[in-house]
N, C-alpha and C positions, 0 to 999 in steps of 0.2 A: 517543401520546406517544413519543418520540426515547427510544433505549436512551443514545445517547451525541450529546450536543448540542454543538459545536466552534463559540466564538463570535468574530471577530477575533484571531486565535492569531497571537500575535508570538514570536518565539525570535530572541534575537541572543547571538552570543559572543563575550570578547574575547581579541585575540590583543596579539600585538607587532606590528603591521602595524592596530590602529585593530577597529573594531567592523565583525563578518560581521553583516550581520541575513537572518540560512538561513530563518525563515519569517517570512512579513510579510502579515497579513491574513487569514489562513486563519479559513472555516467554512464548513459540514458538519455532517452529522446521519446516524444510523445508526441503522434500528430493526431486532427482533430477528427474526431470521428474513434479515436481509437484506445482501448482500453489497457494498460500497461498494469500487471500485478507484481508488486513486493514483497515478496516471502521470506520467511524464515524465522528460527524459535524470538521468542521476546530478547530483547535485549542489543537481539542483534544490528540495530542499529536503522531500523523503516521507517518507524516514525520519526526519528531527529531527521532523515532525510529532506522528508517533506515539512518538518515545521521549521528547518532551515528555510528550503525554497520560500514557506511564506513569511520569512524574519521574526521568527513565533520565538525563539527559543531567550533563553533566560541573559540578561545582562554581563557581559563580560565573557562571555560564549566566543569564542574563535572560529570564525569561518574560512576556507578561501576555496577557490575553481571558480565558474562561474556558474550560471544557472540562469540562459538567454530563453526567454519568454517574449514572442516575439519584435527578435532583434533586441531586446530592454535587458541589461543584467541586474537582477535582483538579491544577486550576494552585492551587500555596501550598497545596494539604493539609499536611498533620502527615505528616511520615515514617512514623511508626508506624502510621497511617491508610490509606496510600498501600500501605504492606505487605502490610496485610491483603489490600489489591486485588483488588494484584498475583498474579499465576501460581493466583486462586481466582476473583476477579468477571471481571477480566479478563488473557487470556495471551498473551505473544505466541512466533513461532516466527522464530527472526532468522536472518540470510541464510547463516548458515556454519556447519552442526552443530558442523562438526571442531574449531571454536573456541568456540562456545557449551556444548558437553559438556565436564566435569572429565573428563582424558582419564586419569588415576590413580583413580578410582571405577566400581565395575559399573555399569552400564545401573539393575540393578536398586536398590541404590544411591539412586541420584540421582532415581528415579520415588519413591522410597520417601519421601526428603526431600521431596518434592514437594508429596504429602500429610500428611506429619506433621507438615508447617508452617503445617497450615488445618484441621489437623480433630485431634481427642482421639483415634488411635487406635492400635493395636497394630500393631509390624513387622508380623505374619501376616496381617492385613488389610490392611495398605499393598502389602504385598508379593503379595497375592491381586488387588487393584485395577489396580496394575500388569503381570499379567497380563492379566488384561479386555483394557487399554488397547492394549497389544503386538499382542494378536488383533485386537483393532478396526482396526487400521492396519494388518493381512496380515504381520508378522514371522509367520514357519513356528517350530516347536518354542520358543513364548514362554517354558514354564517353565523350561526350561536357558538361553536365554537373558540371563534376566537376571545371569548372572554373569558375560558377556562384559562388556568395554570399548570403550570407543568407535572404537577402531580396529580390530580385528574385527570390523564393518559394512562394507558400500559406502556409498558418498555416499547413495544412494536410500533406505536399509535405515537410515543413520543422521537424515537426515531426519523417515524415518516415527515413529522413537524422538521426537525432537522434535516432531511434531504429539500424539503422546500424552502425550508429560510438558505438554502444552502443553492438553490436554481432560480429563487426568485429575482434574478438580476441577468438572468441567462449569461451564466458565466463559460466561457471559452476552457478550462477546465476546472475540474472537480476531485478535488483529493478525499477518499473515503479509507478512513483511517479504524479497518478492522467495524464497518456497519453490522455486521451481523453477529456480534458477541454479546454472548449470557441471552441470545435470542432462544428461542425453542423452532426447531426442525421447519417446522409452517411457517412460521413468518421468517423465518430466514429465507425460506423459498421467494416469501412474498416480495420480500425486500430486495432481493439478488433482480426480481422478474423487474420492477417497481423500475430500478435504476438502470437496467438494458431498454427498458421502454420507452424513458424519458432522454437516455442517450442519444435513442434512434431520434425522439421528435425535437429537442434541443440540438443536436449534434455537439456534441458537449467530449473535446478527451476528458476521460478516466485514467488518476492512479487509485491502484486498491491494495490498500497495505491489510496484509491478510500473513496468518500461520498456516490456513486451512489449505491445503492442496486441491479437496472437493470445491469451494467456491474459486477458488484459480479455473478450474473443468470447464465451470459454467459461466465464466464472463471474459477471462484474458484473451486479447490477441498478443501481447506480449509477456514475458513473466523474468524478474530478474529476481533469480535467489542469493541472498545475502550471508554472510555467515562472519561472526565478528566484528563488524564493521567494514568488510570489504566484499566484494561482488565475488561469489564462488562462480557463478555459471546465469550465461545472458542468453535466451532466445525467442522465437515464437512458443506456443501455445505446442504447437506440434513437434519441437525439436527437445523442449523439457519432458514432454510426458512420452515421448517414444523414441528419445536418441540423446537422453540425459548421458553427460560426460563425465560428471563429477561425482566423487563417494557420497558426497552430502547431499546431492540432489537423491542422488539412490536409497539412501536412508530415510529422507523426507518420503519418498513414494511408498517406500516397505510399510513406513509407520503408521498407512493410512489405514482405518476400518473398513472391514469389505463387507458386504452382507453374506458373500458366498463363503466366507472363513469365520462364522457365528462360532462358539466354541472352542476357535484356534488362540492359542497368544496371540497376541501385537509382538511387533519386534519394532521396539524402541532403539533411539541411535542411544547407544553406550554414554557412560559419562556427561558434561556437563560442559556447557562451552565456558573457552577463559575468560578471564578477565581483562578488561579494557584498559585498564590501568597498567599493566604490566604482562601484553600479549606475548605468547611463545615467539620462537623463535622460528621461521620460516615458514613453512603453509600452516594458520592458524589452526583445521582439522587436524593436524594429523595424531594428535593424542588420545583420536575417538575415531580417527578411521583403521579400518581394518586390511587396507592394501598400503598402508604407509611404508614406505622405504625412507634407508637411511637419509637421502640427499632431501627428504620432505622436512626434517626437523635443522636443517642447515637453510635452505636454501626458498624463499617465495616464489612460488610458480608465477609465472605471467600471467596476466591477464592475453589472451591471445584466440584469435579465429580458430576454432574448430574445422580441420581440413574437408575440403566440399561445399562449405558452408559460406556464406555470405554475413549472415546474422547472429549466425549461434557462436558465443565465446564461452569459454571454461579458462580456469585457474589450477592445473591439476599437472602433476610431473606424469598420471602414467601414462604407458606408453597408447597410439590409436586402435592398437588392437583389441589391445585386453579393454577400452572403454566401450568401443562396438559391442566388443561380446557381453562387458556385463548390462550394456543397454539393452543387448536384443535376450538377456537371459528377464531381466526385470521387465518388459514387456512380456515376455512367454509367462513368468509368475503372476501377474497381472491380469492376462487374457484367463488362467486359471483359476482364478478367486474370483471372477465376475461373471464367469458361464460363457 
């Protein structure tokens, strides 16, 4: 059975300018042990997902689907329900320590509230647990540290703070909401390595809301690419990077840096996705894909199984032929820019 079951997840907001709908149809399933990635340009609608699932989002926000976490639906919980969840069954680590951290409280602090918002227990134990944590995620000298502030880290240093206040409760899953940005190459590695390690010893599901298709490589066992607010293409790890269906998925891979294509352009996807406010008219791409046919600006493709397949769904009118072929031609391009 599913840790966390995502069933038609709709999210709209409104503004002065008429009703955004940021997510439109989302679902998804996550079990324990297992890493689910979120991809797709900004905007498209990753993060409202998950700051729905943790009833994050702003006052007057329209939800509805469901979003069952074991057996509990957490679209329309009880606040006070939702609390307890939150940062104990499930935690998330969001995209910007420097502003996620009280930046006038210690490190130590803030670990400490952490736990003594989910559990009966004594500063000296809060404060011994938040050492553990420190250690587990490689800060050097954790017991003096916790009297530092959050500006007193590097980005990297204060991130790792963030994945601990973020397991110190050994939370059943873990939403990391784009962990590795404005990082530098090395501790992106660290931090990717950091949170497969602590997966294995926690057994903790993962979602990882992420643009990067390189850290999708290295941590997904499942990957659901987004595009506008609705799910263009759903599969494993192995059915996105070697039997992608969809034009958008295919663009995401093209637009990756390769080390074997130093000097070559990037091939960016064309144009700019729509507006949320006032989306096209039938399959959201097709005003930036380059296989669009007449019935794509009429008509929304299904969300539907990919023939063969068990797992893998696409949203795409063309036909299974021509998705094969330009699967297995974007692997053959692929196999050639990497040696």
């Amino acid at each position: 059975m599913a840790l966390l079951d995502v069933r038609d997840l709709k999210t709209q907001f409104r503004t002065d300018d008429g009703i955004v709908g940021a997510v439109d149809g989302v679902s998804f399933s996550v079990e324990k042990g297992q890493t689910l990635a979120i991809v797709g340009e900004s905007g498209c609608g990753k993060s409202v997902t998950c700051l729905t699932i943790m009833g994050l989002n702003p006052r007057g926000t329209i939800s509805t689907g469901q979003a069952l976490f074991k057996d509990r639906d957490l679209i329309g919980m009880e606040s006070s329900e939702l609390r307890k969840v939150r940062g104990n069954e499930i935690s998330m680590i969001f995209q910007d320590p420097m502003t996620s951290l009280n930046p006038v409280q210690t490190i130590g602090a803030q670990l400490r509230e952490a736990v003594q918002l989910h559990a009966d227990t004594t500063k000296a134990a809060a404060s011994k647990r938040a050492v553990e944590m420190l250690k587990a995620v490689g800060i050097p000298r954790a017991e003096t540290r916790l009297e530092d502030y959050p500006h007193q880290f590097s980005g990297g240093m204060r991130q790792r703070v963030m994945i601990a206040m973020a397991l110190i409760n050994n939370p059943d899953l873990l939403i990391a909401d784009e962990p590795t940005t404005a990082l530098d190459v090395t501790t992106q590695a660290q931090i990717l390595k950091l949170m497969n390690d602590l997966q294995r010893d926690f057994g903790s599901a993962i979602i990882l809301i992420t643009h990067d298709l390189g850290v999708v490589a290295e941590t997904a066992d499942e990957v659901l690419v987004m595009y506008a607010a609705k799910p263009a293409e759903q599969g494993t790890y192995q059915d996105i990077f070697y039997h992608a269906h969809h034009p958008y998925t295919w663009g995401l891979m093209r637009s990756l840096p390769r080390l074997a294509a130093i000097g070559q352009d990037l091939k960016p996807i064309a144009g700019s996705p729509p507006s949320l406010l006032r989306p096209p008219k039938g399959c959201r791409f097709h005003l930036r894909c380059p296989y669009a046919m007449d019935v794509c600006s009429q008509e929304q493709p299904p969300f539907e199984r990919v023939e063969g397949s068990d797992q893998h769904f696409a949203a795409c009118h063309l036909d299974a032929d021509t998705q094969r072929q330009e699967a297995e031609k974007l692997v053959a391009e692929t196999m050639a820019t990497t040696g």
